[in-house]
Kinemage of the C-alpha trace (Angstrom):
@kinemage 1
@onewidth
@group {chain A} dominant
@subgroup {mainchain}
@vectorlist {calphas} color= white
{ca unk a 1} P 148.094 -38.422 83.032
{ca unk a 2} L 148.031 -36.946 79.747
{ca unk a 3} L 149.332 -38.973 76.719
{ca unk a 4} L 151.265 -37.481 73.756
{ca unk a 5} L 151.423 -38.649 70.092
{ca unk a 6} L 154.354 -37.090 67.779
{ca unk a 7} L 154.864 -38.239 64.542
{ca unk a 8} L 158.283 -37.316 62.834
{ca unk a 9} L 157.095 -36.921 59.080
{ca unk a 10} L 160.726 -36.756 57.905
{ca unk a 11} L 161.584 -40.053 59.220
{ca unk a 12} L 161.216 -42.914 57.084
{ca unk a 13} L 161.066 -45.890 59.460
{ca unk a 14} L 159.897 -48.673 56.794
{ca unk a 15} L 158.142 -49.636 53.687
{ca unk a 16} L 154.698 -50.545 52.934
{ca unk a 17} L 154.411 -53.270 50.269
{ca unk a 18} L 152.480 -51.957 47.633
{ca unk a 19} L 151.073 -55.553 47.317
{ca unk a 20} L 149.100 -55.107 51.370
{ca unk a 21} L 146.288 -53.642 49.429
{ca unk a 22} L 145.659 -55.825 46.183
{ca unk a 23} L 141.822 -56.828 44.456
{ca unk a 24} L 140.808 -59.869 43.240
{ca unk a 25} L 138.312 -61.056 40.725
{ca unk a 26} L 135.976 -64.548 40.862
{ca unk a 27} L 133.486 -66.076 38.787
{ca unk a 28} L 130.394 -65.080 40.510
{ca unk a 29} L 127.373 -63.320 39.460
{ca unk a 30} L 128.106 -60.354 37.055
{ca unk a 31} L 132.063 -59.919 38.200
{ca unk a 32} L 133.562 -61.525 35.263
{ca unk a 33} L 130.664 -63.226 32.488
{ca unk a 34} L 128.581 -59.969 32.361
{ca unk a 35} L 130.864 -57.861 33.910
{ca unk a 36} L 134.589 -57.483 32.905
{ca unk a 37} L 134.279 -59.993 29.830
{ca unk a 38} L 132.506 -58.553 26.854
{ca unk a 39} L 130.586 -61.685 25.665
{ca unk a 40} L 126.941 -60.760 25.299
{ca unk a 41} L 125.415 -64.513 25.101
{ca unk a 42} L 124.812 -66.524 28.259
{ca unk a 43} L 124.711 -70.233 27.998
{ca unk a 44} L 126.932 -69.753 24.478
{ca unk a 45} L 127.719 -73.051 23.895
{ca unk a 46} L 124.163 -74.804 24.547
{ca unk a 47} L 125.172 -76.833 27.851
{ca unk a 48} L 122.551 -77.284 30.655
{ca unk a 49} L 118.738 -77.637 31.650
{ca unk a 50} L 115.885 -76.397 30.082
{ca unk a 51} L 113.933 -73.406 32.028
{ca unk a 52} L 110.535 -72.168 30.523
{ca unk a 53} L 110.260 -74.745 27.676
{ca unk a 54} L 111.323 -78.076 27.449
{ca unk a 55} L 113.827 -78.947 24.960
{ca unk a 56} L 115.335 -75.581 24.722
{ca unk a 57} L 118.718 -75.053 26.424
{ca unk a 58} L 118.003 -71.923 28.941
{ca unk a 59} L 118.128 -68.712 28.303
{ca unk a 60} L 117.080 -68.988 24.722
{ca unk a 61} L 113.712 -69.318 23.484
{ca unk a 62} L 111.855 -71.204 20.743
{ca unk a 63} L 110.949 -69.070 17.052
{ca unk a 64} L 107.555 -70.358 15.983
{ca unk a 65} L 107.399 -73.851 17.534
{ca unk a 66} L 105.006 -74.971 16.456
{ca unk a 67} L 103.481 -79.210 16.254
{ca unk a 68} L 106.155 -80.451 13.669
{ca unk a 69} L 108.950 -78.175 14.669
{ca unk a 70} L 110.668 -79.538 17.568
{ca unk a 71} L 113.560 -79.429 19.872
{ca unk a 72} L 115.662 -81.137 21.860
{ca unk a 73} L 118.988 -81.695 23.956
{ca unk a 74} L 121.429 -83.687 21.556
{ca unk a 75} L 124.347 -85.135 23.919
{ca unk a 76} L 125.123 -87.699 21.071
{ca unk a 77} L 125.984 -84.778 18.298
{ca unk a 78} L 127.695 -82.138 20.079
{ca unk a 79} L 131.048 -79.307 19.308
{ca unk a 80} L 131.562 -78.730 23.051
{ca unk a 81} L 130.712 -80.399 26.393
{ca unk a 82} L 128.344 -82.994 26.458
{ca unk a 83} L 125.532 -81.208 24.221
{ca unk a 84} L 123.932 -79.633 21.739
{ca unk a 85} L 120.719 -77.612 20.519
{ca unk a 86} L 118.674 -79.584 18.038
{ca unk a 87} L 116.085 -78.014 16.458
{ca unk a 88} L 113.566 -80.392 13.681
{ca unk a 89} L 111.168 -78.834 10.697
{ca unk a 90} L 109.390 -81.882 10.138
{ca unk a 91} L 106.955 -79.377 8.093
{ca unk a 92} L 107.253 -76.617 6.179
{ca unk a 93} L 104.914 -74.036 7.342
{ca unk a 94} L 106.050 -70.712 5.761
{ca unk a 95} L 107.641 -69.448 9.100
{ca unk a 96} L 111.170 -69.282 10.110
{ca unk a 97} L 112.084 -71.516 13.226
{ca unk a 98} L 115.166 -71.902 15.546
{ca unk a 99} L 115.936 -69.941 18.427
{ca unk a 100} L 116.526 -66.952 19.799
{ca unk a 101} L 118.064 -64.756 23.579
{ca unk a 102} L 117.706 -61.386 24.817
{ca unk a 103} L 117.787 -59.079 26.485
{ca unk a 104} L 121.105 -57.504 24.647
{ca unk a 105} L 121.647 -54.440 25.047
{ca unk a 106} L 122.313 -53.097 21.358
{ca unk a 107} L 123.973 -49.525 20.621
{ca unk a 108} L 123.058 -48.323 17.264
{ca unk a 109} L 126.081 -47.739 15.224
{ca unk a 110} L 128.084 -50.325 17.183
{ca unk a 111} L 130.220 -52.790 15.253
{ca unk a 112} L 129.690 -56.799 16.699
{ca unk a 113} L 131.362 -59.718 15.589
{ca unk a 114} L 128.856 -62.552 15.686
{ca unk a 115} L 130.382 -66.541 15.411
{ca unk a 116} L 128.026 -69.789 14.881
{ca unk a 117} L 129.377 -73.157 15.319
{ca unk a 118} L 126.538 -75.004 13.169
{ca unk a 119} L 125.329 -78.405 11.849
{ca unk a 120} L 122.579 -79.594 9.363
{ca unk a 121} L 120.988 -81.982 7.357
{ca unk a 122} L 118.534 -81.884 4.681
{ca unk a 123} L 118.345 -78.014 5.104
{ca unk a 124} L 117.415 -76.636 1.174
{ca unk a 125} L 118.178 -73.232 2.487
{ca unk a 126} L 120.340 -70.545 4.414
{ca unk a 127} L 120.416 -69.809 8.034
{ca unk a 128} L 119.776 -66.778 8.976
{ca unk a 129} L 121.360 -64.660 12.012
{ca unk a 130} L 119.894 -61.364 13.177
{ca unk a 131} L 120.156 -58.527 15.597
{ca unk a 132} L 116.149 -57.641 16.191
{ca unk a 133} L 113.783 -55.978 18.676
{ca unk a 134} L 111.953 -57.972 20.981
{ca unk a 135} L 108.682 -57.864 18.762
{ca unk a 136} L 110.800 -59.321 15.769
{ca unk a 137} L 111.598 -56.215 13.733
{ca unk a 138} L 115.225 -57.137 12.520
{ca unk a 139} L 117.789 -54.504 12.725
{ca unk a 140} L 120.498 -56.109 10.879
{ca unk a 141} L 120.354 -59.721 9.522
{ca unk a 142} L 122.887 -61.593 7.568
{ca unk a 143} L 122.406 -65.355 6.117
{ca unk a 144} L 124.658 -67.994 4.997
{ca unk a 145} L 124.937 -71.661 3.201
{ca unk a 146} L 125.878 -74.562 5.769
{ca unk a 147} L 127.296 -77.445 3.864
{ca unk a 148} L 125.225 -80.938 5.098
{ca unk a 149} L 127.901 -82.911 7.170
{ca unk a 150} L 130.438 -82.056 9.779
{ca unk a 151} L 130.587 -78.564 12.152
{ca unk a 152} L 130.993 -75.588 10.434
{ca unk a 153} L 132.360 -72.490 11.701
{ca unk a 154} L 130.578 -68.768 10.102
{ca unk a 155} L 131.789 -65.636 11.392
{ca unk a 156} L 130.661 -62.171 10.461
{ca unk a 157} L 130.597 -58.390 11.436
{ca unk a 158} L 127.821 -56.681 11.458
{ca unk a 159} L 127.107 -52.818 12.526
{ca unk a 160} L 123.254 -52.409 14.481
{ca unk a 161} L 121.087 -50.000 13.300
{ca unk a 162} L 119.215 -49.351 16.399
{ca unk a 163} L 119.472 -48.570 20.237
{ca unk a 164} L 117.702 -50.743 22.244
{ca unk a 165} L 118.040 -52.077 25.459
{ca unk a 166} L 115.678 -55.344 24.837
{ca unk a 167} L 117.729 -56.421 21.641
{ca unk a 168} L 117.380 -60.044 20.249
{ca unk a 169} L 120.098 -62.421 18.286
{ca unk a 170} L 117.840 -64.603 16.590
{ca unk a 171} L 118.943 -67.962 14.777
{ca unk a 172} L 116.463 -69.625 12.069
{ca unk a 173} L 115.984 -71.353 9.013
{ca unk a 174} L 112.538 -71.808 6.423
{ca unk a 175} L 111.548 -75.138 5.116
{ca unk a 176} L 112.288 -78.365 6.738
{ca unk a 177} L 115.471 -80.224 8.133
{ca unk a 178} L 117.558 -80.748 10.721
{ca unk a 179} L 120.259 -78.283 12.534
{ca unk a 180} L 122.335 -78.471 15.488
{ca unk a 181} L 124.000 -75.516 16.968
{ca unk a 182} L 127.193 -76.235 18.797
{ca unk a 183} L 128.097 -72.425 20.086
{ca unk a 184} L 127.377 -68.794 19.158
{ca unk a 185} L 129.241 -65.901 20.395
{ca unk a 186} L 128.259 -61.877 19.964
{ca unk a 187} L 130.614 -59.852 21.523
{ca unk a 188} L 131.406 -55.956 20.699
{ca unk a 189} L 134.183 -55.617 18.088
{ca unk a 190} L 136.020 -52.725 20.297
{ca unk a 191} L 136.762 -55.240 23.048
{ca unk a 192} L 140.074 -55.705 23.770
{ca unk a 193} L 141.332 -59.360 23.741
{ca unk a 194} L 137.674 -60.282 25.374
{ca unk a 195} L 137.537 -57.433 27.712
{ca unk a 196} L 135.572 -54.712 28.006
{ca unk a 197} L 137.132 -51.489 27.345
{ca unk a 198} L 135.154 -48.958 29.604
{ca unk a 199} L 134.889 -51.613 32.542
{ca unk a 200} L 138.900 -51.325 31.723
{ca unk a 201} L 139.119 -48.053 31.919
{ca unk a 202} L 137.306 -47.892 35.197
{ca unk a 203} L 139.514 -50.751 37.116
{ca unk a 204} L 142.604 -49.243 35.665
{ca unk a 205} L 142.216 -46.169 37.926
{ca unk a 206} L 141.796 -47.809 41.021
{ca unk a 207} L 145.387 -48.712 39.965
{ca unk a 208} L 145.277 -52.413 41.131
{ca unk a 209} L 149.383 -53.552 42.200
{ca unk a 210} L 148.080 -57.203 42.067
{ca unk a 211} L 145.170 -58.874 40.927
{ca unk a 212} L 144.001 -62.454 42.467
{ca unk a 213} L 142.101 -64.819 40.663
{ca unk a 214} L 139.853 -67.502 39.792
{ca unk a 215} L 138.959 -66.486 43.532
{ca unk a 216} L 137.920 -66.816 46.375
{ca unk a 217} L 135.467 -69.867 46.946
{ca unk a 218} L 135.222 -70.451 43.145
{ca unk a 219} L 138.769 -71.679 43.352
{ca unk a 220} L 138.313 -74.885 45.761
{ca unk a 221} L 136.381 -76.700 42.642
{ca unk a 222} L 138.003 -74.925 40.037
{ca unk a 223} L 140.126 -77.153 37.540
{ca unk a 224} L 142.695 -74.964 35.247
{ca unk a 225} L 142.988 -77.578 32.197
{ca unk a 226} L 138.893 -77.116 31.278
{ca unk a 227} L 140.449 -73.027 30.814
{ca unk a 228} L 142.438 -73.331 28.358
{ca unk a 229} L 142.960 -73.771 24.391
{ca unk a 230} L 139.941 -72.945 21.751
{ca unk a 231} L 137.495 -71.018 23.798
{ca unk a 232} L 134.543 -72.737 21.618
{ca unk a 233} L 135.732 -76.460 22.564
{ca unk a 234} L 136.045 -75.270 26.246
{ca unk a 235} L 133.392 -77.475 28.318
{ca unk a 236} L 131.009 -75.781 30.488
{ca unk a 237} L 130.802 -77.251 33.688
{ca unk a 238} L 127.965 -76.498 36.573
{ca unk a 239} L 130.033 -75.001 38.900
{ca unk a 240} L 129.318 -76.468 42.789
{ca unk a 241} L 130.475 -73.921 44.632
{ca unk a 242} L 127.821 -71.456 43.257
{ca unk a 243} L 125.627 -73.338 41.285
{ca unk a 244} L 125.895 -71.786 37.732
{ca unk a 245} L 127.040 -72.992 34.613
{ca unk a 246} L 130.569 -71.982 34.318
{ca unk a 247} L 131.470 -71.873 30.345
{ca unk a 248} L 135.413 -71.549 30.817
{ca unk a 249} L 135.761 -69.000 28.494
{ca unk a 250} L 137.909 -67.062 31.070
{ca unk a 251} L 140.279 -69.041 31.542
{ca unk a 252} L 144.344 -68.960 32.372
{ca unk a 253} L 145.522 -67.190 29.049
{ca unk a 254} L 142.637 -64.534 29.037
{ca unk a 255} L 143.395 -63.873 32.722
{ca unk a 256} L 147.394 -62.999 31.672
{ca unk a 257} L 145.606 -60.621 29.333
{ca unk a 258} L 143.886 -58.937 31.503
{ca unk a 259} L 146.548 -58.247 33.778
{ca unk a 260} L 149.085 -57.315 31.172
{ca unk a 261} L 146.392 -54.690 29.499
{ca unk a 262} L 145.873 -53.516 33.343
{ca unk a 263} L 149.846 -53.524 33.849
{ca unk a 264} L 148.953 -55.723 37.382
{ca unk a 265} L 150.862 -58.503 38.666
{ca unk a 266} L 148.824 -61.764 38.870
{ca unk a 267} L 148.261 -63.600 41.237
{ca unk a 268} L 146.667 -67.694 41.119
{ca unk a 269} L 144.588 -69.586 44.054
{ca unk a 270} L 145.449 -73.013 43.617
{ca unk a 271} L 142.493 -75.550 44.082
{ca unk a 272} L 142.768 -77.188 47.406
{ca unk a 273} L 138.931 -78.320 47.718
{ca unk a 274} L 138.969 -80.647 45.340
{ca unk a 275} L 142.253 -80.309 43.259
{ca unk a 276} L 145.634 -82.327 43.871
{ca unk a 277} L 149.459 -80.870 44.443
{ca unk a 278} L 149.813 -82.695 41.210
{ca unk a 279} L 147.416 -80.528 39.220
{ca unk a 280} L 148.655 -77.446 41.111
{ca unk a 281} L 152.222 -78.204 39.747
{ca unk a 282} L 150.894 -78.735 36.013
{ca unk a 283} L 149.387 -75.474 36.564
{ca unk a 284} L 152.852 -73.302 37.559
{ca unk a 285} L 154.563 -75.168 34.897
{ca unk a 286} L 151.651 -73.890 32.500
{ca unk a 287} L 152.139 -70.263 33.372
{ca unk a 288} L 156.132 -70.502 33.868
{ca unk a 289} L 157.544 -73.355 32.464
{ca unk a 290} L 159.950 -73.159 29.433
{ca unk a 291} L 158.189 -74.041 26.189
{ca unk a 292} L 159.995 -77.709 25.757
{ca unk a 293} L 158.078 -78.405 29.148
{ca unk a 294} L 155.232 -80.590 29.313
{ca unk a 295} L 152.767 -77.947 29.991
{ca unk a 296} L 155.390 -75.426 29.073
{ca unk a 297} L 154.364 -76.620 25.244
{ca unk a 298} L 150.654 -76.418 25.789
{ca unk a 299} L 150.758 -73.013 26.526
{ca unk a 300} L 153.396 -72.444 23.708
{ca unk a 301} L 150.433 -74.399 20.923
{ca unk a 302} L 147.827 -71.904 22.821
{ca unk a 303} L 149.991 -68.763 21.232
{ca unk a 304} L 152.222 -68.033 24.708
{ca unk a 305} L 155.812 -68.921 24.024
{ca unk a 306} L 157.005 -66.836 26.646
{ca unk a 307} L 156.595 -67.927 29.978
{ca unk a 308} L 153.958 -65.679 32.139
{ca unk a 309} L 156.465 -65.662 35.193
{ca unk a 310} L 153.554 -65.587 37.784
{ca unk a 311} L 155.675 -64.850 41.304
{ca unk a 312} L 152.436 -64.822 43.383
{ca unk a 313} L 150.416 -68.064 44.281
{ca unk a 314} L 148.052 -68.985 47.192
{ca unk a 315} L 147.021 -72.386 48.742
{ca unk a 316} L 143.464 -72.341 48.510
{ca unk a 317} L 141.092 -69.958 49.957
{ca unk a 318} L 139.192 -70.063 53.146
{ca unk a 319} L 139.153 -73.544 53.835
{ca unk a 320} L 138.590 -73.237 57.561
{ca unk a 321} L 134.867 -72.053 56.885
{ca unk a 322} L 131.870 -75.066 56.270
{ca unk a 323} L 130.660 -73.028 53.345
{ca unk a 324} L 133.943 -73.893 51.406
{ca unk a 325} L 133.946 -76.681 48.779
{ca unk a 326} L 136.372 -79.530 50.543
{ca unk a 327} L 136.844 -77.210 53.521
{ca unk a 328} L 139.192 -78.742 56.002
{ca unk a 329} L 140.435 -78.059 59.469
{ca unk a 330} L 143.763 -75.969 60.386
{ca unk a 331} L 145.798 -79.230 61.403
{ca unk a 332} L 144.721 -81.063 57.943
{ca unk a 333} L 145.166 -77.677 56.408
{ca unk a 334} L 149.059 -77.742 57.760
{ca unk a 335} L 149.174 -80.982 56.434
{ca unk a 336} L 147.638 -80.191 52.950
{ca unk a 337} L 149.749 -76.994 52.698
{ca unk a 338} L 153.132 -79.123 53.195
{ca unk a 339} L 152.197 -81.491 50.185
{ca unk a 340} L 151.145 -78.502 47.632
């Protein structure tokens, strides 16, 4: 017996939905913080343990401590989360103190806009910001007055001087005093509403018809509210699913971005591990709602009066399998799915 295959080329006997083949992004490792999203500072907004030295919010590092400089977690005083970095100059010693994090890699000639949410009392003197090897040689440094009292917001561009792979953004202050810093951001001025353009430019070629997101197992603890409005005020939560520090500054409005720069349709995972049909249907009315809506309007005072019109959303992800957060059998599942 001798089988025969013939395929009629000319004969069109269906469609393949250009949507069979789609990608999705999650927050996990380098994919989006690191990756995509062109924000050069981890652990931005001062939330979380210490690593190497106690007292100082990991990654950064200590300037000069030294016996009457010291530093410590402030979850009284605090611009986002639960916390703050405190730093104390009970001494003046002729050095600068504060903090510092690296490695960034710096391009010489490179425009950066740099933000610091900051704090102080009984400082005499300016803070200073800088862009600086990893010996200490400063390639570009700028300083400015903080007024004694509430937050204060200081935002600057600066242009780097230098290539170099093991950059620095260092934050200090001379004399004595007190100053808390509530967030810091350096990102690349070229990037285009947060996003990297040449990680951009790359993606847009693989020509992506849909694009799924927050993920993947990220989504069963992920909650959409802690996403959105002032990136700065955004908490950072430790994510369980992974076990990093998730700082929300990809959120809902940054992901429409991204899809509208990549000309993609989006597509959300509604949390089933630990979310509620409730917050799922806040979340649709978010993204599609009219802006007189409830949520419709929050997304309206974030700078979206249009509705997003998202057509695609999923029920969870994966959460047959033990390693998902609130994983669940198929009958619960069935169950579940009916009241989402």
């Amino acid at each position: 017996m001798q089988a025969r295959v013939r395929v009629h080329a000319g004969q069109v006997i269906g469609r393949v939905d250009p949507n069979l083949f789609g990608h999705f992004i999650e927050h996990l490792g380098r994919c989006i913080y690191g990756g995509l999203w062109s924000e050069m500072l981890c652990n931005r907004k001062f939330n979380g343990p210490d690593a190497e030295e106690f007292g100082v919010v990991a990654p950064w590092r200590s300037v000069n401590r030294g016996p009457n400089t010291f530093f410590n977690h402030d979850n009284t005083n605090f611009y986002s989360g639960n916390q703050s970095q405190k730093i104390i100059v009970r001494q003046d010693d002729g050095l600068p103190h504060g903090v510092r994090q690296g490695p960034l890699a710096l391009r010489c000639g490179r425009r950066y806009r740099l933000r610091l949410i900051v704090r102080q009392e009984g400082l005499q003197g300016p803070l200073r910001f800088a862009l600086e090897s990893d010996s200490g040689r400063p390639y570009v440094e700028e300083e400015c007055l903080c007024q004694e009292g509430d937050w204060h917001t200081h935002e600057v561009t600066i242009d780097c001087r230098a290539d170099d792979p093991q950059g620095q953004l260092a934050i200090t202050f001379r004399g004595t005093g007190k100053v808390w810093l509530g967030a810091a951001s350096l990102m690349p001025e070229d990037s285009l509403d947060g996003w990297r353009p040449d990680v951009l430019e790359a993606v847009r070629a693989l020509r992506p018809p849909l694009l799924r997101w927050p993920g993947g197992n990220f989504a069963s603890a992920y909650h959409w509210l802690d996403g959105i409005g002032p990136r700065d005020r955004r908490p950072t939560r430790l994510d369980p699913v992974w076990g990093a520090l998730e700082p929300n500054d990809v959120g809902t409005d940054e992901f429409m971005a991204l899809c509208a720069i990549l000309g993609t349709e989006p597509y959300l995972t509604v949390n089933v591990g630990s979310g509620s049909p409730e917050e799922a249907a806040s979340w649709v009315e978010y993204c599609n709602g009219a802006a007189d809506s409830t949520y419709g309007r929050m997304r309206a005072d974030n700078g979206h009066p249009e509705p997003y019109g998202v057509r695609y959303w999923g029920v969870g992800n994966e959460v047959y399998g033990n390693w998902q957060y609130g994983h669940i059998d198929a009958e619960t599942y069935a169950h579940r799915f009916l009241e989402f």
